[in-house]
N, C-alpha and C positions, 0 to 999 in steps of 0.2 A: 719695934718702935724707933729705935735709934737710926735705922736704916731709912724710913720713913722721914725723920729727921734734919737728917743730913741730906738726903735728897731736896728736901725746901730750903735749908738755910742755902745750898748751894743756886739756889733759882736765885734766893734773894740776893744773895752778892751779885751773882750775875747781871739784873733786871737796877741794881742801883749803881751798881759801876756803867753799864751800856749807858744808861739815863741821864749820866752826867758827863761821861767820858766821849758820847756820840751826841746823844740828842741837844744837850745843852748848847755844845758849841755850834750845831747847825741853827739856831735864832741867828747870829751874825748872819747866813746867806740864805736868811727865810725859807729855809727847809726842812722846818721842825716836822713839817705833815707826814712830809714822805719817809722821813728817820723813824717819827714815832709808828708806823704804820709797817715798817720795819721790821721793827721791835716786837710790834704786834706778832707781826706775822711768823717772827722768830718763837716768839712764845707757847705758838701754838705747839708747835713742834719741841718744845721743850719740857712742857707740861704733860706731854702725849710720852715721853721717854717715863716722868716721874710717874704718871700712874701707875703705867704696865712694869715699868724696872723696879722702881722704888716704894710703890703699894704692892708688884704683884694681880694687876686688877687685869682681865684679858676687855674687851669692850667687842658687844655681840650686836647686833641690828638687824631689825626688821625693815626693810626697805629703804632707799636711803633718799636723800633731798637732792632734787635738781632744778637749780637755780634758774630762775629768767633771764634770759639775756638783757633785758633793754627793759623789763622793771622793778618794784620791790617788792622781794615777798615778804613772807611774816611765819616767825615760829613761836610757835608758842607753847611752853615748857612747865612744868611740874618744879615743883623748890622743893628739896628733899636733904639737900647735906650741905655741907661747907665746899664739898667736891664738886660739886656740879657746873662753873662754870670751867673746871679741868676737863672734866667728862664732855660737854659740850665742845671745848676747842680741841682736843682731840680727835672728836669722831670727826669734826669737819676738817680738822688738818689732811685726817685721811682722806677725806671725799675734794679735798683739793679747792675748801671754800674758806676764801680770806676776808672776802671785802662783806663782812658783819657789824651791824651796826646795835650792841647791846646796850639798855635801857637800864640804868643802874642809879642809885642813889649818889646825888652830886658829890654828896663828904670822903668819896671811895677818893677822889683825888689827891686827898691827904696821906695815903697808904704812902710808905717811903718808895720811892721806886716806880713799881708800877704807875702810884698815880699821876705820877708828873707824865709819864706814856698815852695813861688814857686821857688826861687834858687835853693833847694834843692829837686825835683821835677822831672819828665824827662818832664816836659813840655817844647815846643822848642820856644825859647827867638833869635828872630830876629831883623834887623834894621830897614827894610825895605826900602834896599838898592841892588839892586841884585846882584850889583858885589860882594856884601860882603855876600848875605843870601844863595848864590846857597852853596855855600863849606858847609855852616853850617847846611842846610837842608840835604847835603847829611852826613853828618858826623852825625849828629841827628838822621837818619832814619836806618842810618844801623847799628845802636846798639840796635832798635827794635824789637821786633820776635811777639807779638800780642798786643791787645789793641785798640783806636780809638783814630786816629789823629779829633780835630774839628780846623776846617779854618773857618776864614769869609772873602771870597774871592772880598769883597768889598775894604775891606782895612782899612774902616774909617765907621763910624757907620753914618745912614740917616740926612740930616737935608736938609730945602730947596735949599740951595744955591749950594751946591755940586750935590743937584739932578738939577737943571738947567744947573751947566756945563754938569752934565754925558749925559743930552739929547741931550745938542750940538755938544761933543763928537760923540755918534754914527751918529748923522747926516753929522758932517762932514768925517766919516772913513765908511759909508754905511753898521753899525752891528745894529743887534736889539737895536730899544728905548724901555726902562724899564720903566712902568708904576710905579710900584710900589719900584722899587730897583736902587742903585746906578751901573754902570758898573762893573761887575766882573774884579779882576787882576787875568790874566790867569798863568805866569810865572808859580809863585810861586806851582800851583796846579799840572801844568804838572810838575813840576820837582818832585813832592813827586809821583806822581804815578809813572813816570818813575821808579824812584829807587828803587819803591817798586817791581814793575814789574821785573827789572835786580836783587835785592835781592830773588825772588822768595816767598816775605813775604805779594803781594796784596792782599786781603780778597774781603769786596762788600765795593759798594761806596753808599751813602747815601747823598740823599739832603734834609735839613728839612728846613720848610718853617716856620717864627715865627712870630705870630702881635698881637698886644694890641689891645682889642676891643674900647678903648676911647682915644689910639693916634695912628690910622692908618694914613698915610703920614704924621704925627704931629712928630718935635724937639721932642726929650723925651733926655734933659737933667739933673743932678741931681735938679737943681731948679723946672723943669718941673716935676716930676715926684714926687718929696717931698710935692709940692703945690698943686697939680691935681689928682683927681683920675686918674688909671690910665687903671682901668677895670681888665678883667680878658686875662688873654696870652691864644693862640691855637698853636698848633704846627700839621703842615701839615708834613707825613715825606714819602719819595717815595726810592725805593730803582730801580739804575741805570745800565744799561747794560752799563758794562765795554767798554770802548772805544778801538776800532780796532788799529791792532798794524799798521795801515795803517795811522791810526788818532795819534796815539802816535810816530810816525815819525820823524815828522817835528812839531814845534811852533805853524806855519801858518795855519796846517791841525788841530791842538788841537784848537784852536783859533776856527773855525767855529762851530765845535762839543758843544765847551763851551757857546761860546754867544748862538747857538740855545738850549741847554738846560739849559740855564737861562731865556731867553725868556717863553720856557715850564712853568719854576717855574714862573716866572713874572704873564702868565693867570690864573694859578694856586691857586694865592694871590689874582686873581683881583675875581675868582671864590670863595670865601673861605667859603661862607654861602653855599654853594651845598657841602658841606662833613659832615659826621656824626663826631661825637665825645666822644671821653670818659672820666669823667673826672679822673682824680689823685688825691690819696688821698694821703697826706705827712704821711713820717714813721715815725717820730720823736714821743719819747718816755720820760718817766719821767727821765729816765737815763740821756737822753738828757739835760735836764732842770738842772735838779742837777750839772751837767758837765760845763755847761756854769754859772752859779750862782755862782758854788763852786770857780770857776775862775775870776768871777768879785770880787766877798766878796774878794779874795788872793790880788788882784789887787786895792781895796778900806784900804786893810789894811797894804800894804807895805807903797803907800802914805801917809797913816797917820802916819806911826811907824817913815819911813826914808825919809820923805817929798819927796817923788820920785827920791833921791837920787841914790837907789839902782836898781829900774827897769832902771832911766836913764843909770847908768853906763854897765846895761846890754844890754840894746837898743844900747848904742856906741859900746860896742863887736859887738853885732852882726853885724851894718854898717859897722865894721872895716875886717869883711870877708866877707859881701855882695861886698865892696869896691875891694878887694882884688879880689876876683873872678872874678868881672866885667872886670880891669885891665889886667887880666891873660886872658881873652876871649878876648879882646880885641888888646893884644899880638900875641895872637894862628891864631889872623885874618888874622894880615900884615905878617905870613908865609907863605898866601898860596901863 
């Protein structure tokens, strides 16, 4: 646990020292995109070091993703732990895929650190409200032209009590019961393929299947997961014949299409020892090390100089445009 620990608090100096020490000052020469994008990209490979070093976790795969060149595709993911979106930049740090565009609840931007990263990001920042997230999804999607949208069309990551209602759910609406997974939210997914479809920018669609060999249907919350071993991740990934423009119609006709290939994925999960696997080896490099070191030593020694006077006054900048931003999005809402 304590090694586990210290592994994240280390990300987190890291990720809010870069944040204010790099990203902040590039707003002066309007190059927050390409800082934060950076960052991102740094993190990938950061988070790929915590898992395997600092949980221990090896990361195994069944087939792996290859990207369009010139549109967007789409992945679409299982919620199962606190880790998962470690586990996902990871495997793709390894497969050498940066330019991801993840679909996360707007309030993540308040996260010290990170979120001031992902504001400045094209990652698409929702309510999860759909009279408010359809305008936004489309407004998000068609300033796209390539890259990977990743959804987790769950909504909310596993735990028992949400997986009891989701069975009572399908029982009482007559759609497949999910063994292994919570019910899919469908809206949300038809709407990004439709407008991908009407922009002419849909690439292939991807579904990857993801589970911990030591919390399969197990809570994997951070106390869960710091306390627990928590094994090693596999990722199943299948690549999906585009849905009939007969099925992209209507809601009601996506709706059937989706719960039956969630269902697919569900046996899929429950089969997961019948597939071969290969494991991933992390790229991270002495570069690496030096890069996040170099940046906690910067961050252990402002403390000490300016009793965190001066990270803090820079930590309030940046609130005071994460704040701003939010505000202005939240403006640009009640126009439509």
């Amino acid at each position: 646990m304590i090694k586990k620990v210290l592994y994240y608090v280390v990300f987190i100096i890291w990720i809010i020292t870069t944040s204010n020490l790099l990203l902040l000052p590039s707003y002066i020469l309007n190059k927050q995109k390409d800082t934060a994008m950076f960052l991102k990209k740094k993190s990938q490979t950061i988070l790929s070091f915590i898992l395997t070093e600092g949980f221990q976790t090896n990361l195994y795969y069944h087939r792996k993703i290859i990207p369009s060149k010139d549109k967007v595709d789409i992945v679409m993911i299982n919620h199962i732990s606190t880790v998962d979106f470690t586990i996902i930049l990871a495997i793709f740090d390894y497969w050498n895929i940066h330019y991801c565009n993840i679909i996360m609840k707007n309030d993540i931007i308040f996260i010290p650190g990170i979120g001031f990263v992902l504001l400045n990001t094209n990652d698409i920042k929702i309510n999860r409200h759909w009279n408010k997230d359809q305008q936004l999804l489309e407004k998000s999607i068609s300033r796209l032209e390539k890259g990977l949208i990743i959804i987790f069309p769950e909504g909310r990551r596993y735990n028992y009590s949400r997986h009891k209602s989701a069975i009572q759910f399908s029982k009482e609406r007559g759609i497949p019961i999910y063994k292994n997974t919570l019910v899919p939210r469908v809206k949300g997914i038809w709407k990004i393929i439709s407008e991908l479809n009407k922009n002419n920018t849909l690439g292939k669609i991807y579904d990857m299947s993801i589970f911990l060999s030591k919390f399969h249907l197990k809570e994997a919350y951070i106390k869960d997961i710091l306390c627990n071993d928590i094994g090693d991740a596999f990722i199943i990934t299948r690549e999906l014949h585009k849905p009939s423009l007969v099925t992209m119609s209507n809601l009601d006709n996506f709706k059937i299409w989706f719960y039956n290939m969630w269902k697919e994925k569900d046996i899929i999960i429950s089969n997961k020892t019948a597939f071969s696997y290969l494991k991933a080896k992390p790229k991270y490099s002495k570069s690496d090390y030096i890069f996040v070191i170099s940046f906690v030593i910067i961050f252990i020694g402002m403390i000490k100089k300016f009793k965190g006077k001066m990270l803090g006054t820079l930590m309030l900048l940046s609130y005071l445009i994460i704040t701003v931003n939010y505000f202005r999005l939240k403006k640009t809402e009640k126009m439509f």
